[in-house]
C-alpha positions in Angstrom: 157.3 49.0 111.9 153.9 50.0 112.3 153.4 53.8 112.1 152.5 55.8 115.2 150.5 57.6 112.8 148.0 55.4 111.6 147.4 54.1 115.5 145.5 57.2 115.8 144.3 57.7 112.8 140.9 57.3 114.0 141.2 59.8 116.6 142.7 62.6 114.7 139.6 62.4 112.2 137.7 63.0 115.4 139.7 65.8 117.3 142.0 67.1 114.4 145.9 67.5 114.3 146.3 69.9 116.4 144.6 68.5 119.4 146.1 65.2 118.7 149.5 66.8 119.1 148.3 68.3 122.4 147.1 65.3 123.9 150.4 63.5 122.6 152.8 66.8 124.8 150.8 66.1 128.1 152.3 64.5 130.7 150.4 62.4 133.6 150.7 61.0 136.7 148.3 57.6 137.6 148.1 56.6 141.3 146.3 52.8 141.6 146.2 50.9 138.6 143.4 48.4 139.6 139.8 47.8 138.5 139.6 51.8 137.5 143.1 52.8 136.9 143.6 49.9 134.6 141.2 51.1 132.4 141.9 54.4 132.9 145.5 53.7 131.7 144.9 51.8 128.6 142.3 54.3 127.6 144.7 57.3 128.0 147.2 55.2 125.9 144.8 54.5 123.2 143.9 58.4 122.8 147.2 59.3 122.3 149.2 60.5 125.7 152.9 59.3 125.2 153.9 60.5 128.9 152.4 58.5 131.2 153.3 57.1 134.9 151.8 54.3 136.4 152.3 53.9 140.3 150.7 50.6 142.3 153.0 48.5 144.8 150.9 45.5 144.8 150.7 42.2 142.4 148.2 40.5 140.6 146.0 38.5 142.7 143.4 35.6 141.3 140.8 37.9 143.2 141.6 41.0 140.4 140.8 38.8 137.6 137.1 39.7 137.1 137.9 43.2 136.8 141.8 44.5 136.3 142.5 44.7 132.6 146.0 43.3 132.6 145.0 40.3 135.2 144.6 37.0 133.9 145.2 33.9 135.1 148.6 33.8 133.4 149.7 36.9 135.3 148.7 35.9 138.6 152.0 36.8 140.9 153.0 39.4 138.8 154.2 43.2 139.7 150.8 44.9 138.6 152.6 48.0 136.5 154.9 46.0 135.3 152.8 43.8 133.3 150.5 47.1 132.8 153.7 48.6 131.1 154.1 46.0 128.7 150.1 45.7 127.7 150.5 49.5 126.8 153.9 49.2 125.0 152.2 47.2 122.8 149.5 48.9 122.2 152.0 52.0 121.2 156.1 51.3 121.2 156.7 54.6 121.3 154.8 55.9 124.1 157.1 56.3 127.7 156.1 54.3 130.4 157.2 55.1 134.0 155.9 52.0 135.6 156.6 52.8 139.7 155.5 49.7 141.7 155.5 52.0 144.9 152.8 53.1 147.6 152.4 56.7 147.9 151.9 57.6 151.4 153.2 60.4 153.5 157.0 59.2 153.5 156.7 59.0 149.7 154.9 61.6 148.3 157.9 63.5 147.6 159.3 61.3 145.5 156.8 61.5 143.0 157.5 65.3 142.1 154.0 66.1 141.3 155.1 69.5 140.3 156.4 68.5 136.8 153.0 66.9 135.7 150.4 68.4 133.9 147.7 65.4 135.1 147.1 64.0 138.4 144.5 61.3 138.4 144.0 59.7 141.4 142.7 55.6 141.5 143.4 54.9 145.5 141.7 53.4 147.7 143.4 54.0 151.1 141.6 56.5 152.9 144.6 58.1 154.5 147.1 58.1 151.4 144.2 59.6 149.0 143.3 62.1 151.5 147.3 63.3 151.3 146.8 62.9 147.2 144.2 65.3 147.1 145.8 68.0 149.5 149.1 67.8 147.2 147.7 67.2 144.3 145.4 70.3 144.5 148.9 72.7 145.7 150.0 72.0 142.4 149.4 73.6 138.7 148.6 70.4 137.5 144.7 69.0 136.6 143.5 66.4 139.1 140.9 64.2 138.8 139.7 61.5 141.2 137.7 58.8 141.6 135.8 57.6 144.3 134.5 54.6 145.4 133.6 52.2 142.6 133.0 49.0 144.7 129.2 48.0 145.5 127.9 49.6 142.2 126.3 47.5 139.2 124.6 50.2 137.5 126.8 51.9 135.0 124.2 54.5 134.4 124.3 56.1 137.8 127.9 56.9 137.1 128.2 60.8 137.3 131.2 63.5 137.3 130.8 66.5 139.9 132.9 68.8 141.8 134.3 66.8 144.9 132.3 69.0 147.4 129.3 68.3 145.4 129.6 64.4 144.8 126.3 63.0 146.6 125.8 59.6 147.7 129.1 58.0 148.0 130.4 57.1 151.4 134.5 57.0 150.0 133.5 61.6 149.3 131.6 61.9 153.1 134.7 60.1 155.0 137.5 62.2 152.7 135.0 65.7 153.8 135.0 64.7 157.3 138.7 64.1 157.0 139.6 67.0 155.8 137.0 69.2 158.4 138.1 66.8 161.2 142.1 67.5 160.4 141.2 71.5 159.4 143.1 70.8 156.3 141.3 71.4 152.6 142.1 70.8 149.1 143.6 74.2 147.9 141.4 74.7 144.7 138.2 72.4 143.8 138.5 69.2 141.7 136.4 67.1 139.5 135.5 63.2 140.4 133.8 60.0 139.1 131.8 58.3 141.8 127.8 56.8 141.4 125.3 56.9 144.7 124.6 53.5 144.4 125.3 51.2 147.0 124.7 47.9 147.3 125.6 45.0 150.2 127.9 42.2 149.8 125.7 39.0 149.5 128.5 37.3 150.4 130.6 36.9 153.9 133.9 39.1 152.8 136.8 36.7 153.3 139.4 37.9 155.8 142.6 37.5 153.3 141.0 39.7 150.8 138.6 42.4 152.6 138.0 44.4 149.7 133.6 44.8 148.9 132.5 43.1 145.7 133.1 45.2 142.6 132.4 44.1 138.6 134.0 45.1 135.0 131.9 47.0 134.3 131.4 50.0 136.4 134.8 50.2 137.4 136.3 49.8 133.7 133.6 53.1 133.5 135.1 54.6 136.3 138.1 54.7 134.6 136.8 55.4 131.0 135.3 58.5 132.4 138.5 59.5 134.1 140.5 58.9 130.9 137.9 61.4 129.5 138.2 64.2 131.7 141.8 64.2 130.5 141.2 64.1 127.0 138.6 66.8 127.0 140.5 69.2 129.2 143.9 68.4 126.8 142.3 69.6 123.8 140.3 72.4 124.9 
């Protein structure tokens, strides 16, 4: 059996024992596992959190093939966490994997006892069911961290991190502010995010069955890298 051990070896020369050990007691919570929270996932995995839940109701689609890290033409059809869950199995056996293939949305949220995590990270892309991620997510103790849109982008150097009232540029942060204004309802304490102010145009005509704007590897395997390491860095501090 390979040792648990020696999977991390690398990273324990880097942070030490002790913060390895600290990272390894942390428990998260991962809403959206697509072309960020994918990435975000598998790098968590790979730096040693054991506790880790994975929610995303949808499948894989041919479309999430250029830039979802368990989508492959062989998993086309597939229930997205669970074929997450077994890529980051195998990466660490020991590690426990909630994989929840559920929406989270206002008849939901409960469900998800946010309370008993010590990371939120939030991947969404509904408007609406991030908007209620961030108000909860921000009543609890736990860290939260949030990404915003990473669709549109090519340049992986424009990629930032910023409070959430201070992210510039990004048309996902101005419709969440003029939500929250519009509704009179705010996040309860401030909260970091990924996001870039590029934006580029489609150059082609969206197709009706799959709306979503063009988006590539790339950035929003970064997006979810840098995610991955706001965790880290605040687990070890």
């Amino acid at each position: 059996m390979i040792e648990e051990q020696n999977i991390f070896r690398r990273a324990e020369l880097l942070l030490g024992d002790e913060a390895m050990k600290r990272i390894a007691g942390k428990r998260v919570i991962l809403f959206g596992v697509g072309g960020v929270g994918s990435w975000c996932a598998e790098s968590l995995i790979r730096s040693g959190i054991r506790q880790l839940t994975i929610v995303d109701s949808d499948r894989v689609s041919i479309t999430n093939i250029n830039r979802q890290l368990m989508a492959t033409t062989k998993t086309v059809g597939q229930v997205k966490v669970d074929v997450l869950k077994e890529r980051l199995l195998s990466i660490n056996p020991t590690a426990e994997i909630t994989a929840m293939q559920q929406v989270f949305t206002a008849e939901t949220a409960d469900s998800f006892e946010l309370d008993t995590y010590d990371y939120i990270i939030d991947a969404i892309d509904s408007l609406k069911d991030k908007a209620l991620l961030i108000l909860m997510a921000t009543e609890t103790q736990a860290r939260f961290f949030s990404s915003m849109g990473a669709a549109l982008k090519i340049d992986p150097t424009r990629i930032r991190i910023a409070e959430f009232w201070e992210v510039a540029g990004d048309p996902l942060a101005r419709a969440l502010r003029n939500r929250f204004k519009h509704d009179k309802a705010f996040p309860r304490r401030k909260f970091q995010c990924v996001y870039s102010d590029e934006l580029l145009e489609n150059k082609m005509p969206i197709d009706p069955d799959d709306k979503g704007n063009g988006s590539i590897a790339h950035v929003t395997a970064v997006f979810g890298f840098m995610l991955s390491g706001l965790v880290v860095q605040d687990a070890i501090r």
